[in-house]
C-alpha positions as CSV (number, residue, x, y, z in Angstrom):
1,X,340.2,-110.0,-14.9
2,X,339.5,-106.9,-17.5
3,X,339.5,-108.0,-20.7
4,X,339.9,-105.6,-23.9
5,X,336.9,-105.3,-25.2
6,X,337.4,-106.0,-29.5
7,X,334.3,-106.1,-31.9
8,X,334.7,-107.8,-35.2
9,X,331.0,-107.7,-36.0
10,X,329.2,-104.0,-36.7
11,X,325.9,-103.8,-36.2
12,X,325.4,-103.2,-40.2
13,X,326.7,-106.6,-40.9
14,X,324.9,-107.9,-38.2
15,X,321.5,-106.6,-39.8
16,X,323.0,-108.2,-42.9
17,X,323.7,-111.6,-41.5
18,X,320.8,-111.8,-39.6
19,X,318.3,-111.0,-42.8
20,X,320.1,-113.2,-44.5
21,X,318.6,-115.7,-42.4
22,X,315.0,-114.7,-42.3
23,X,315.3,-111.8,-39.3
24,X,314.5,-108.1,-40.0
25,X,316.1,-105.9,-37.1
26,X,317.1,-101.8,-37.1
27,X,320.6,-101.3,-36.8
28,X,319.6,-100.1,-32.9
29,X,318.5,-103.3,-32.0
30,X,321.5,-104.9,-33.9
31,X,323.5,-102.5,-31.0
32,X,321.6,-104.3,-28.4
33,X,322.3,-107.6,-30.1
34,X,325.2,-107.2,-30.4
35,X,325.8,-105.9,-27.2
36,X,324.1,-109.0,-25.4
37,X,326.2,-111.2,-27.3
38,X,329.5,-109.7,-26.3
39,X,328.3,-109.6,-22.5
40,X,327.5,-113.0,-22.6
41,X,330.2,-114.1,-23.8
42,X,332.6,-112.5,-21.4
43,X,330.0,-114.2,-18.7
44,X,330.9,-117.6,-20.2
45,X,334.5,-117.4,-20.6
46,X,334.2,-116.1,-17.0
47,X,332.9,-119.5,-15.9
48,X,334.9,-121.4,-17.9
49,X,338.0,-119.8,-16.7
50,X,336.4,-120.7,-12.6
51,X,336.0,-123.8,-13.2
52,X,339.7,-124.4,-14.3
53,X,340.9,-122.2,-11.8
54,X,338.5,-122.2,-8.8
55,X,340.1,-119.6,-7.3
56,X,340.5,-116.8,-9.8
């Protein structure tokens, strides 16, 4: 299943949110963030979805 990939964090606010909280990153490593979030999280409503429907 393909989903439509749709990011409603930038990597600017990112930076933002994370110094916020005590972590200084460049916006390229907010990218990478970023994009290791969004992976991950496509890998875990992956398994979610396979254990409802063990076949998918």
């Amino acid at each position: 299943m393909e989903f439509k990939q749709k990011r409603n964090v930038s990597p600017s606010e990112a930076v933002k949110i994370l110094a916020k909280h005590g972590t200084v990153v460049s916006i390229d490593q907010a990218k990478l963030i970023l994009d290791f979030m969004y992976e991950f999280g496509k890998l875990a409503l992956d398994q979610q979805i396979r254990k409802v429907r063990p076949n998918y």
